[in-house]
DSSP file (Angstrom, degrees, kcal/mol; ACC not computed):
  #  RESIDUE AA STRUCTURE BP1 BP2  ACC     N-H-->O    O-->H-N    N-H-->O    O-->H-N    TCO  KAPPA ALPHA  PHI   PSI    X-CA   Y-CA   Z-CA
    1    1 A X              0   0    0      0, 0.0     2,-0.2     0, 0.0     0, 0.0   0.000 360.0 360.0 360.0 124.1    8.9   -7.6   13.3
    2    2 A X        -     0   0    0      1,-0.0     2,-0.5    43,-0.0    43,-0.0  -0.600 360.0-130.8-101.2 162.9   10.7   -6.2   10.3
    3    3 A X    >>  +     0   0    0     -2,-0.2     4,-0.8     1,-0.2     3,-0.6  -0.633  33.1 169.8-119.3  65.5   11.6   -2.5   10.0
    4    4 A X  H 3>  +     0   0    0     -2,-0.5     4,-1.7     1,-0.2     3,-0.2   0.880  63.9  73.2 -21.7 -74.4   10.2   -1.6    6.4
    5    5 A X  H >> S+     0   0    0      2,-0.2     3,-1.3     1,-0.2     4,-1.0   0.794  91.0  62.1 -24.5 -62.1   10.7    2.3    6.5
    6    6 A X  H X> S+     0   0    0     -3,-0.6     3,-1.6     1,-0.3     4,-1.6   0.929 118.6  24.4 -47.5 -64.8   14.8    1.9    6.1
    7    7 A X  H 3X S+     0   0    0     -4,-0.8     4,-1.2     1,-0.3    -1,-0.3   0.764 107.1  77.8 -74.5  -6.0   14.6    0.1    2.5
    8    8 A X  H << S+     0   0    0     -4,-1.7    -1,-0.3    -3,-1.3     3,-0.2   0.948  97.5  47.6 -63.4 -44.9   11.3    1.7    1.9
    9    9 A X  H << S+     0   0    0     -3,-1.6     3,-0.2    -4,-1.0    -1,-0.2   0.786 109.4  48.2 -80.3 -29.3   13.6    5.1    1.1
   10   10 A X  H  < S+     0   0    0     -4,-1.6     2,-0.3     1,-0.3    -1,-0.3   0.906 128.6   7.9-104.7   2.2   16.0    3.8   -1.0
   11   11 A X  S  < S-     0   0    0     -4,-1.2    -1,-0.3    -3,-0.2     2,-0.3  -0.827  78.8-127.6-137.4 139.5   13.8    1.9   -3.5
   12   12 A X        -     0   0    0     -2,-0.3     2,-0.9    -3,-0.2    -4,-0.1  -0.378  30.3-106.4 -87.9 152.4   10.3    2.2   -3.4
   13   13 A X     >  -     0   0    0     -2,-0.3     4,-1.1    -5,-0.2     3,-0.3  -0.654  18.3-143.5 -72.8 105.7    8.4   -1.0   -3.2
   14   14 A X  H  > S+     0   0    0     -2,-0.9     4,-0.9     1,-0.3    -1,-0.1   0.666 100.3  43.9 -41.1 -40.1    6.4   -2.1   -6.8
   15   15 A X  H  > S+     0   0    0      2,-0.2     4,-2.8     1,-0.2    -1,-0.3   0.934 112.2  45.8 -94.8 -30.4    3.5   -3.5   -4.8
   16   16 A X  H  > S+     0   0    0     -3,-0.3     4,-2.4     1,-0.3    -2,-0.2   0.864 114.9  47.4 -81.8 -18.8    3.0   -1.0   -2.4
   17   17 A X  H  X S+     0   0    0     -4,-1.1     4,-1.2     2,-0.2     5,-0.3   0.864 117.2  46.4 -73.7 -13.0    3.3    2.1   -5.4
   18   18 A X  H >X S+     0   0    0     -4,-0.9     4,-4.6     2,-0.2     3,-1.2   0.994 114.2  49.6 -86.0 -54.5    0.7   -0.4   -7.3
   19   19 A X  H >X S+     0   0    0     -4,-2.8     4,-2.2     1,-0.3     3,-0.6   0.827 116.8  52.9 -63.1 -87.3   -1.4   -0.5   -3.3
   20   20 A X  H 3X S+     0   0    0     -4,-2.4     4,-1.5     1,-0.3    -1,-0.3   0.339 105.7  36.1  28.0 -83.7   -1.0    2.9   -3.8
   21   21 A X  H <X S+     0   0    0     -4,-1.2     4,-1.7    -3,-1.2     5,-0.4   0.765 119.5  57.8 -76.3 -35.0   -2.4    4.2   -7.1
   22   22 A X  H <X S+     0   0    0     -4,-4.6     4,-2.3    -3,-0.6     3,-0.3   0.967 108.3  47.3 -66.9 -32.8   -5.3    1.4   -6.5
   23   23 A X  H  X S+     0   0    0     -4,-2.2     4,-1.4    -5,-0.5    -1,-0.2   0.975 108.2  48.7 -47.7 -61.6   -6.0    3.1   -3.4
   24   24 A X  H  < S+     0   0    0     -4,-1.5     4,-0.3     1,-0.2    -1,-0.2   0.624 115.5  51.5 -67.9 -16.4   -6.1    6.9   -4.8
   25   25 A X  H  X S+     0   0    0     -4,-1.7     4,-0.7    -3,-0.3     3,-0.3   0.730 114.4  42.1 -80.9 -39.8   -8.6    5.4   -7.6
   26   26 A X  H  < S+     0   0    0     -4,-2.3     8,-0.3    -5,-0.4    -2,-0.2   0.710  95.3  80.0 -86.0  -0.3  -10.8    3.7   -4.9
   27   27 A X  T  < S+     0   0    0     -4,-1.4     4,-0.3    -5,-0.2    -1,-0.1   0.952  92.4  48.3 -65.8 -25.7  -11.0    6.5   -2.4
   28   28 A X  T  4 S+     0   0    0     -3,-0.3     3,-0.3    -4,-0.3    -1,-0.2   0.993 120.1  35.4 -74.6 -45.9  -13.4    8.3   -4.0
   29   29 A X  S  < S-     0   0    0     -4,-0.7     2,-1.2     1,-0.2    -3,-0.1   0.823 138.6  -4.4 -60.6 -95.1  -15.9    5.2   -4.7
   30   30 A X     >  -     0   0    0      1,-0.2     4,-2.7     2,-0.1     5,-0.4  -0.596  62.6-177.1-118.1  90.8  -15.4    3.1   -1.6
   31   31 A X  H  > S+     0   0    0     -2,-1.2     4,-2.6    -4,-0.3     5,-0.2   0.922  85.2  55.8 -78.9 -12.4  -12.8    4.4    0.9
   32   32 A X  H  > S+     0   0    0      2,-0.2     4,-2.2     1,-0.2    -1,-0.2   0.900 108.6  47.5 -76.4 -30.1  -13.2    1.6    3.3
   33   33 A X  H  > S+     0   0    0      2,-0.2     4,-1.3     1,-0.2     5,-0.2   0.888 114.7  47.9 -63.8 -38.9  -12.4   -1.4    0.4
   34   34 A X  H >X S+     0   0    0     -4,-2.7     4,-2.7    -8,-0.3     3,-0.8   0.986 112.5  46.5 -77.6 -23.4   -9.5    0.6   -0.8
   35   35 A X  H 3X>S+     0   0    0     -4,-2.6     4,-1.8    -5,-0.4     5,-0.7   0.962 118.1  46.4 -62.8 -32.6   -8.1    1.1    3.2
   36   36 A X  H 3<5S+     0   0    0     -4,-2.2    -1,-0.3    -5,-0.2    -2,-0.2   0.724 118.4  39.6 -93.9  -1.4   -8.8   -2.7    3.7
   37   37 A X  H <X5S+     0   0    0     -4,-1.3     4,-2.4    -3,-0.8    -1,-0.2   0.861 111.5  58.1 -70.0 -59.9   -7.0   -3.7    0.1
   38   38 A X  H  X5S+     0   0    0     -4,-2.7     4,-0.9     2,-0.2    -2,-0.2   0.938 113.1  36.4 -26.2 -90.4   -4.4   -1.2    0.8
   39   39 A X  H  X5S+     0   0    0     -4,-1.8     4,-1.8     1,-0.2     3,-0.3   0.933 115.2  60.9 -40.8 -50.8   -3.4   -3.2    4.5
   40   40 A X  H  4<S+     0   0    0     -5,-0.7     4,-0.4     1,-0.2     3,-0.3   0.913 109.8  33.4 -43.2 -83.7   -4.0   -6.3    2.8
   41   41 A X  H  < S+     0   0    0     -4,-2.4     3,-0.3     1,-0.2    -1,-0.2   0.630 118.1  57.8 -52.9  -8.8   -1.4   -5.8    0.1
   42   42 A X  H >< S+     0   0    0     -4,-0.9     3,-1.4    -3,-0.3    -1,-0.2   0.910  96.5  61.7 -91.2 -51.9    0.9   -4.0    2.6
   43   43 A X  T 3< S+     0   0    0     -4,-1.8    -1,-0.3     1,-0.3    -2,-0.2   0.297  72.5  91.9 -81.1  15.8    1.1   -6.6    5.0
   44   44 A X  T 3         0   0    0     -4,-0.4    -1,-0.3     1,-0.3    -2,-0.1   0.669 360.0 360.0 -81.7  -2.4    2.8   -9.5    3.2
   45   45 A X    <         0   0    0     -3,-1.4    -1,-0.3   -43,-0.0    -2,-0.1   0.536 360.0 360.0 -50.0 360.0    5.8   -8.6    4.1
């Protein structure tokens, strides 16, 4: 289990602001495709 949060603060992570802005564009259409896109991109760590 890796501990994300720590480096999360001192540079933010490219794919997760990109998981991010695609999210806040799909919430309004489809909010369950962007939450399960969202987790999707999140979890390759």
């Amino acid at each position: 289990m890796k501990i994300v949060h720590l480096n999360k603060e001192k540079q933010p992570d490219p794919v997760e602001e990109l998981a991010r802005v695609l999210v806040a564009k799909w919430r309004k259409k489809d909010k369950e495709k962007a939450e399960r896109k969202y987790a999707h991109l999140t979890s390759k760590k």
